[in-house]
C-alpha positions as CSV (number, residue, x, y, z in Angstrom):
1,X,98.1,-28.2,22.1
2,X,101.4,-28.2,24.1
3,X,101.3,-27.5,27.9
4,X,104.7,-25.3,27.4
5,X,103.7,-23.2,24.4
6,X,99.9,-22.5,22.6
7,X,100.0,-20.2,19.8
8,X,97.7,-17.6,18.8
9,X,96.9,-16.7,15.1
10,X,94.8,-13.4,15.4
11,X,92.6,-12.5,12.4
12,X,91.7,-8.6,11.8
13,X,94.6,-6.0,13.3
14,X,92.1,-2.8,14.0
15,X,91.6,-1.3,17.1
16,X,91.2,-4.6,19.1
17,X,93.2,-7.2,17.1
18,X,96.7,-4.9,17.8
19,X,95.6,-4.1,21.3
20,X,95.5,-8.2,21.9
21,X,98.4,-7.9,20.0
22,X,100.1,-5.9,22.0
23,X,99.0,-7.2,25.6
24,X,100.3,-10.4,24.7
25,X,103.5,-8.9,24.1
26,X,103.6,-6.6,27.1
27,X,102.1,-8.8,29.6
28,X,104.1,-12.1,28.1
29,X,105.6,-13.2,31.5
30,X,102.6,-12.3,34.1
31,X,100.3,-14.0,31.1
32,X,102.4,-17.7,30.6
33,X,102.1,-17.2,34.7
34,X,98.5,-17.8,34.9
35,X,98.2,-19.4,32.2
36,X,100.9,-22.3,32.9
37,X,102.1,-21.9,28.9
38,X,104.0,-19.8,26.9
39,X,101.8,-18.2,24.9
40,X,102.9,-16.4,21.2
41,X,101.4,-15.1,18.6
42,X,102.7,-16.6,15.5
43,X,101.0,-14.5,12.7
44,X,98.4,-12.4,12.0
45,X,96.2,-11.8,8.8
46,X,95.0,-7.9,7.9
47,X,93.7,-7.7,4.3
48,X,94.5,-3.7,4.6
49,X,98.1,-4.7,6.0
50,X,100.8,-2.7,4.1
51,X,104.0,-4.1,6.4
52,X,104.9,-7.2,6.1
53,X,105.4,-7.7,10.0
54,X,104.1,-6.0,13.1
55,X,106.6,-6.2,16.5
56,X,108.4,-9.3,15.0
57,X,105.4,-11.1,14.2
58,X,104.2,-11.9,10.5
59,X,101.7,-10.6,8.3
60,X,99.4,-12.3,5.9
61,X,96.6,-11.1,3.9
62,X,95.0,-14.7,3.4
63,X,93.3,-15.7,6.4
64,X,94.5,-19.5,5.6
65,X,98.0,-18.5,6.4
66,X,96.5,-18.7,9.6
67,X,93.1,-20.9,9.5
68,X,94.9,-23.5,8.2
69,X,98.3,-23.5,10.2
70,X,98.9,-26.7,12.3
71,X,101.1,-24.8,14.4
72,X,98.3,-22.9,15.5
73,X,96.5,-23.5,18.5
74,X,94.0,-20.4,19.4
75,X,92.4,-18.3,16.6
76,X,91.7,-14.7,17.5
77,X,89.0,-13.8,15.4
78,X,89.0,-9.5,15.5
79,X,87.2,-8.9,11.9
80,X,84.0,-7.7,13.2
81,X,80.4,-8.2,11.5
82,X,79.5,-11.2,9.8
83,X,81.2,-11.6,6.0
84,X,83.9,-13.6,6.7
85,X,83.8,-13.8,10.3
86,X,81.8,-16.9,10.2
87,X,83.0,-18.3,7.2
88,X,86.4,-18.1,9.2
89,X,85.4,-18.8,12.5
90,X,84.1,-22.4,10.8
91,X,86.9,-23.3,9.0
92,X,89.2,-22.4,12.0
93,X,87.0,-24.8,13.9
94,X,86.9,-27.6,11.5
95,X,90.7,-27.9,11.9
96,X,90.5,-28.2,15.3
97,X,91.6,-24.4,16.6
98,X,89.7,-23.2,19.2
99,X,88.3,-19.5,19.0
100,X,88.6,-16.5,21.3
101,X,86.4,-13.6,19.7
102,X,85.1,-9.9,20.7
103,X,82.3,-10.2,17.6
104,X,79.0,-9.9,19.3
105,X,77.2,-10.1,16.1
106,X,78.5,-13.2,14.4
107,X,78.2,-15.1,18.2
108,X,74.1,-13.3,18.5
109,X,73.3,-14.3,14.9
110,X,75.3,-17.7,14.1
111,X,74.9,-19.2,17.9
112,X,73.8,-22.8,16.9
113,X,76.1,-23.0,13.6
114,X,79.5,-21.7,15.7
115,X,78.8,-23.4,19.0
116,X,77.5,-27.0,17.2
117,X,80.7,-27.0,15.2
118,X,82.2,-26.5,18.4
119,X,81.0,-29.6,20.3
120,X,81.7,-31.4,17.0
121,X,84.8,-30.7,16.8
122,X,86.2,-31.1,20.1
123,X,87.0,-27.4,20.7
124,X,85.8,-24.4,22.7
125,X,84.7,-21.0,21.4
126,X,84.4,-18.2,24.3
127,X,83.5,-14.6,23.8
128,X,83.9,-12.7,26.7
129,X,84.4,-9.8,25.2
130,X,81.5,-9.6,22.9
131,X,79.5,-7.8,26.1
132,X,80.6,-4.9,28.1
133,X,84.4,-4.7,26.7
134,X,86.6,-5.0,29.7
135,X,83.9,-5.8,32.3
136,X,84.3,-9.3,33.1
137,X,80.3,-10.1,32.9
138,X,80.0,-13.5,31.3
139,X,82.7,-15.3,33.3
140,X,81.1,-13.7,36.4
141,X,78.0,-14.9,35.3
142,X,79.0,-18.5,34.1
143,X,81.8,-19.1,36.9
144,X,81.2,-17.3,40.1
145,X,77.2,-16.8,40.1
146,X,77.0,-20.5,39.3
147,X,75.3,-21.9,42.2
148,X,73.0,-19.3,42.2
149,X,69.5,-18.8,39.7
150,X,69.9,-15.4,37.8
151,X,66.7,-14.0,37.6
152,X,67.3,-10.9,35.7
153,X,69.9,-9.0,34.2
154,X,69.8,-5.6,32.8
155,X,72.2,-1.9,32.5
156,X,73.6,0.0,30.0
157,X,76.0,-2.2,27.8
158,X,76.5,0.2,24.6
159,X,79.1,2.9,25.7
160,X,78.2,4.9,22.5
161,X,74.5,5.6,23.1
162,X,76.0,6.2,27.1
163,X,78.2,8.7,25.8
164,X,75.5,10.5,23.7
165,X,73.1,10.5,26.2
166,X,75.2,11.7,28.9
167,X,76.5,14.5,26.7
168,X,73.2,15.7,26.1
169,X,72.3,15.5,29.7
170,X,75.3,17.2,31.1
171,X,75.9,20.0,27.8
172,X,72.9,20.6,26.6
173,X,73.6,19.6,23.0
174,X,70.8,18.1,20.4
175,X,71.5,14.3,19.2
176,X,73.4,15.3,16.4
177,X,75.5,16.9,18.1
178,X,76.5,14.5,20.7
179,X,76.7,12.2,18.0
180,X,79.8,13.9,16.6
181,X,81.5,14.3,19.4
182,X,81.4,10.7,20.0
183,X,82.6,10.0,16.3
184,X,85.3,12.8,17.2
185,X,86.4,10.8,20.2
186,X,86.0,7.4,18.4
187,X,83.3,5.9,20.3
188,X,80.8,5.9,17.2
189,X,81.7,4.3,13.8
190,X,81.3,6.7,10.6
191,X,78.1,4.6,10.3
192,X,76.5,4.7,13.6
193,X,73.3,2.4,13.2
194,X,74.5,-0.6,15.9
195,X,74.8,1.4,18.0
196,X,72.4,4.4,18.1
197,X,69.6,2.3,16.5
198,X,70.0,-0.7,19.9
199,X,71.8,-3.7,17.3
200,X,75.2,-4.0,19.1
201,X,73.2,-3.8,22.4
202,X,70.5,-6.0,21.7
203,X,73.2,-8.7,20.3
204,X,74.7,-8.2,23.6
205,X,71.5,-9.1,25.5
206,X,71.1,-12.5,23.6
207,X,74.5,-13.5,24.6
208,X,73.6,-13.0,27.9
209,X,70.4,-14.4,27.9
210,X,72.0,-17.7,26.9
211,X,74.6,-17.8,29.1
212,X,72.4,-16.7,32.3
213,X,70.0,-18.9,31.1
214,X,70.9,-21.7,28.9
215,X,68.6,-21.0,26.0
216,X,69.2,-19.5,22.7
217,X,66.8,-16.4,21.6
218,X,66.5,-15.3,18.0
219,X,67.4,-11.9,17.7
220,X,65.3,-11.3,15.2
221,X,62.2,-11.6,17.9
222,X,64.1,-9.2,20.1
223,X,62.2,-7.0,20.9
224,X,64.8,-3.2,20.1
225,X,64.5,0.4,20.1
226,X,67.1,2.6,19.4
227,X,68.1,6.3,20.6
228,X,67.7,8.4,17.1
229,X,64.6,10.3,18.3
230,X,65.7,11.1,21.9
231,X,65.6,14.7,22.1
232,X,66.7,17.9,24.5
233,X,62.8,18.7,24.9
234,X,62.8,14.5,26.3
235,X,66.1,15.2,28.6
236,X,65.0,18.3,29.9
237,X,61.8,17.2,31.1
238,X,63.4,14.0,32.7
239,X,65.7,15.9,34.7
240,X,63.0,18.2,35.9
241,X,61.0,15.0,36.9
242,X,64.1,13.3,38.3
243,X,65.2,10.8,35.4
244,X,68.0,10.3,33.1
245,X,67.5,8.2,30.3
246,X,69.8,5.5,29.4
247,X,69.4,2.6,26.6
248,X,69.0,-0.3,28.7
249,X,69.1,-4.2,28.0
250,X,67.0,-6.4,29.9
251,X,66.7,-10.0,30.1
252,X,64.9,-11.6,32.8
253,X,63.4,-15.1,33.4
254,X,58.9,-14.7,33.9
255,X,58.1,-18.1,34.8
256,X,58.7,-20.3,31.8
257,X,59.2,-17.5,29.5
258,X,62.5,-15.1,28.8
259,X,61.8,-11.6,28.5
260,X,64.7,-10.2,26.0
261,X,64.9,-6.3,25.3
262,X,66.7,-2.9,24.5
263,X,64.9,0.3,24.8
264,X,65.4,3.7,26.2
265,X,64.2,4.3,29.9
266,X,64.1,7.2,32.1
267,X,65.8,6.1,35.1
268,X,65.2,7.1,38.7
269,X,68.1,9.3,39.5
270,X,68.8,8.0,43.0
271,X,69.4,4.6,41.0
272,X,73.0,3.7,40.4
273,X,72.5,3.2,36.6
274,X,71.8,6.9,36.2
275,X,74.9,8.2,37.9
276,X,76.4,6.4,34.9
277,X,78.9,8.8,32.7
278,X,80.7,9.1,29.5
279,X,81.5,5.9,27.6
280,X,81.1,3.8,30.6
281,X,78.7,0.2,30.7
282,X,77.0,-1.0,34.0
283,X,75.1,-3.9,34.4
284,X,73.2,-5.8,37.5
285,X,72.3,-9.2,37.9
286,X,69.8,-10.4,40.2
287,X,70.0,-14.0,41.6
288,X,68.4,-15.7,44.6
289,X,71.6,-16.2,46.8
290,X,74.1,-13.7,45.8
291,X,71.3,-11.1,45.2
292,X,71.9,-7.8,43.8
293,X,75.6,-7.4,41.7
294,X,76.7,-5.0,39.8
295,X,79.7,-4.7,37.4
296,X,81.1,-1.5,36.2
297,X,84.1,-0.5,34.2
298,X,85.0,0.6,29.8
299,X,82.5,-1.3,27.8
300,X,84.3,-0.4,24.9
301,X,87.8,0.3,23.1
302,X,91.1,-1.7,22.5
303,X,92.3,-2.2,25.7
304,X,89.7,-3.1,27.8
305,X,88.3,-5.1,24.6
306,X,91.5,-7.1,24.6
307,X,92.0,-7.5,28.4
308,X,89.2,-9.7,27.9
309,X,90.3,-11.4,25.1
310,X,93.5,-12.3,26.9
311,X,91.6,-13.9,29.9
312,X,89.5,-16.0,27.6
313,X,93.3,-17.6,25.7
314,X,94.2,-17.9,29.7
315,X,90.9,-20.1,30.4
316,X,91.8,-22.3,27.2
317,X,95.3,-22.7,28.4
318,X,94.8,-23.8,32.3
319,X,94.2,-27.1,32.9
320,X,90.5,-27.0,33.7
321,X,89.7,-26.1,30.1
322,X,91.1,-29.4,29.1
323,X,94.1,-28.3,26.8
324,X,94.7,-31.5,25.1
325,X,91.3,-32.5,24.8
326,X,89.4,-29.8,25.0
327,X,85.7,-30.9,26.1
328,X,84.1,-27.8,25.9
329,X,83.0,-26.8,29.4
330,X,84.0,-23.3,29.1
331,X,82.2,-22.4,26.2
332,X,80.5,-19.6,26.9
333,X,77.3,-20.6,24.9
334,X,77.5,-24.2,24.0
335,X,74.6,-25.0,26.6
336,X,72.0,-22.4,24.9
337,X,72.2,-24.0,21.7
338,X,72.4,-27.6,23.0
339,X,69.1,-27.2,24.9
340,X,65.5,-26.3,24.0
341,X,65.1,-23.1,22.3
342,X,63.8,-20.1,24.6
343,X,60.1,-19.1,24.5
344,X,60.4,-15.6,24.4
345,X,57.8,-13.2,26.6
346,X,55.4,-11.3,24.4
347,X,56.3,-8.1,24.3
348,X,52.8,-6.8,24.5
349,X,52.0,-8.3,27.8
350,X,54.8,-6.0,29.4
351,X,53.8,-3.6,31.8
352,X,55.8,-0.1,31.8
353,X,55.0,3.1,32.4
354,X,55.3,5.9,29.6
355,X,56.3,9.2,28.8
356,X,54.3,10.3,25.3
357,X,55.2,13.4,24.1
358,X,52.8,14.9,22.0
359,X,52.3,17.7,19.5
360,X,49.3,19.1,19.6
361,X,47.1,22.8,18.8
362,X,47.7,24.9,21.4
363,X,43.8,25.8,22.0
364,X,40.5,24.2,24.1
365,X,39.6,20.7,24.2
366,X,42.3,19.0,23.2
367,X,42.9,17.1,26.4
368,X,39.7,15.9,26.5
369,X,39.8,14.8,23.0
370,X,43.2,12.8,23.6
371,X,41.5,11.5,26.9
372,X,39.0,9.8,25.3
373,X,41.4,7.5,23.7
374,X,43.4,6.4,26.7
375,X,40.1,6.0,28.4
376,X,38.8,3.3,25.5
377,X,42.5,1.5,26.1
378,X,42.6,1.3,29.5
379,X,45.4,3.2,29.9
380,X,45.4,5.4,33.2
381,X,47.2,8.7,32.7
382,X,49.2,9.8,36.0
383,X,50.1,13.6,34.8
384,X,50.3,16.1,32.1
385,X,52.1,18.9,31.4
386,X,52.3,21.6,28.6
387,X,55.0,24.0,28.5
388,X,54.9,27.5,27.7
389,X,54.7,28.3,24.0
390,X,54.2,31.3,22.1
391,X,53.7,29.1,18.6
392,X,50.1,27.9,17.2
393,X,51.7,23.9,18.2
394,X,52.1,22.6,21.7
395,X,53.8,20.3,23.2
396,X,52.1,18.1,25.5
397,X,53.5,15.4,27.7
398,X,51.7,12.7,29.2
399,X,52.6,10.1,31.8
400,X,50.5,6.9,32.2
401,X,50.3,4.8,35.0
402,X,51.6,1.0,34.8
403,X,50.2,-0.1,31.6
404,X,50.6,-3.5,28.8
405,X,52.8,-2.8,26.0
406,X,49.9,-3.6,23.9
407,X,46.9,-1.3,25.2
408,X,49.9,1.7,25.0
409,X,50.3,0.5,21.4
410,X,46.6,0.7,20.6
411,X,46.2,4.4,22.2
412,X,49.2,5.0,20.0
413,X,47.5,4.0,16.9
414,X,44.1,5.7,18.0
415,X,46.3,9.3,18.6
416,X,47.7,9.1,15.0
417,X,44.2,9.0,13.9
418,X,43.2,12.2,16.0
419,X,43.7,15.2,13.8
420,X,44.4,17.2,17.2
421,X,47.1,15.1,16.9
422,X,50.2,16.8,14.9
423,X,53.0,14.0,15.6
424,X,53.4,11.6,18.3
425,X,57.3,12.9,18.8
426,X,58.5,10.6,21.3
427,X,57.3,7.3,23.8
428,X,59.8,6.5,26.4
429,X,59.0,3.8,29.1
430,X,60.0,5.6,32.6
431,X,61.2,3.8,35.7
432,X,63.0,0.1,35.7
């Protein structure tokens, strides 16, 4: 790699791939600035391309035109998913190109594989815009929190489900609803399951789990709940009780064990994470010196997506990343998969407390009935509440005390067994 000029091959030429496109472009002089080089994007590979060049730049359809290029210094990898992300994200590496990528999947699921080809090879992968979009989080976390022990990190890092939720909060609308408007505005794919159902966050919360922590977790131990059954009768009666509820990612060091999650909460409303609006991510991270940080900013979109991207080919480029000989350092994960793998906290020795919603015959004894069986569990129960109905079914909420995650999960079984017990419509953990 030349200190005067690096050049970029960038694979995929969606939403992200021609906004990194594009700031390269715009930005050339303030970029090659910072970065000490020239940097120029040589080609770029689309297998839905129909032009044959984009703003001067060539075209290709085969990703070797660029995987294999000798003139090529930085891949871009912008494909998304899995198939071929990782088939080209290896190859790129095996001749000696280092990688910039926004996929959070392909870095959450193929860790080890990318990031030991990595160290093999001589070359340095960084994704800081797999989490949060434009929100500088990992390089916060890796960089300028690095004297410090993170102890826990957790917010709202999937602008989709923030968008949903908040639209539901704010307008009244049901899920569906909200969910087309956000695939209206092009915050929620035509297929909306990585988001809605807590994948794309959950990814998110292994990458940073192994760059706060320096240990790899398998997200297939992750523990991940999604959104799909949050409904107005949930909002309403956490804004009545002082909540909004946001999909949050945790990740938080309990003694020896890492504690890894995504579920819904009802947040405090005097928190800052609640005041959270549209398609917006927030995140804090606790550590003993620095203490309490938040970042804030688009989680999502091209710009903001490839803002990141950018700063990642700038670390690459400067000096300190080792251009000719690249050694490494900066990966952003290369330590996690290095190291001993993480011993993951059991989910069922967390303590929450819940909201239950419950559907239930509106007539005597019930209560007690249903009392009963968070009496055998252990579980304390701090209120109730049954709205007003005229129909022969009732809704009745119920709010524990702090309880495990496993004695909730027995009552839960017990309930279903109850035939007072219509459906078990909705369990939301409430507070942080």
């Amino acid at each position: 790699m030349s200190n005067q000029s690096i050049n970029i091959g960038i694979l995929g030429l969606g939403t992200v791939g021609r906004a990194v496109l594009d700031l390269l472009q715009s930005n050339a002089k303030i970029i090659a600035d910072r970065a000490g080089a020239k940097i120029k994007v040589v080609a770029v590979c689309d297998v839905a391309a129909k032009a044959s060049s984009i703003n001067g730049v060539p075209v290709y359809k085969n990703a070797e035109k660029i995987i294999s290029n000798p003139k090529i210094d930085i891949v871009v990898e912008a494909i998304g998913g899995t198939k071929p992300a990782l088939e080209y994200i290896l190859r790129a590496i095996s001749n000696k190109k280092h990688i910039v990528t926004s996929n959070k999947e392909v870095i959450a699921k193929h860790m080890p594989q990318i990031y030991s080809a990595a160290q093999k090879n001589g070359v340095v992968v960084l994704c800081e815009a797999a989490v949060a979009g434009g929100i500088p989080i990992l390089n916060s976390i890796r960089d300028n929190l690095a004297a410090n022990h993170i102890t826990e990190i957790y917010g709202i890092v999937n602008g989709t489900t923030n968008y949903i939720l908040y639209n539901m909060t704010e307008h009244g609308v049901g899920f569906k609803d909200a969910l087309k408007a956000a695939q209206k505005q092009g915050f929620a794919e035509a297929n909306p399951s990585a988001d809605i159902d807590g994948y794309d966050a959950m990814y998110k919360a292994v990458i940073l789990a192994a760059v706060a922590f320096g240990t790899y977790v398998n997200y297939k131990k992750v523990s991940r709940e999604g959104i799909a059954r949050i409904s107005q009768e949930d909002i309403q009666y956490a804004k009545e009780s002082g909540y909004a509820i946001k999909l949050i990612a945790t990740v938080r060091r309990v003694g020896s064990r890492i504690d890894v999650r995504v579920h819904p909460v009802m947040v405090p409303k005097d928190h800052p994470l609640a005041k959270v609006s549209e398609n917006y991510n927030a995140i804090f991270v606790k550590s003993d010196f620095a203490g309490d940080v938040m970042f804030y900013g688009q989680g999502a979109g091209g710009k903001p997506t490839a803002s990141s991207v950018v700063a990642d080919i700038i670390n690459i480029a400067q000096a300190n990343c080792c251009v000719d000989d690249c050694c490494g350092e900066a990966c952003d994960c290369e330590q996690a998969t290095s190291g001993p793998k993480a011993h993951l906290l059991d989910i069922g020795q967390i303590e929450s407390r819940y909201y239950i919603n419950l559907k239930v015959p509106d007539r005597s004894g019930v209560l007690a009935e249903i009392s009963r069986v968070f009496a055998r569990h252990q579980v304390s129960i701090q209120a109730v509440s049954q709205p007003e109905t005229n129909r022969a079914v009732a809704t009745l909420i119920i709010v524990t005390h702090l309880v495990r995650h496993a004695n909730l999960q027995s009552t839960l079984r017990d309930l279903k067994k109850l035939s007072v017990v219509k459906t078990i419509s909705n369990v939301v953990r409430v507070g942080l």
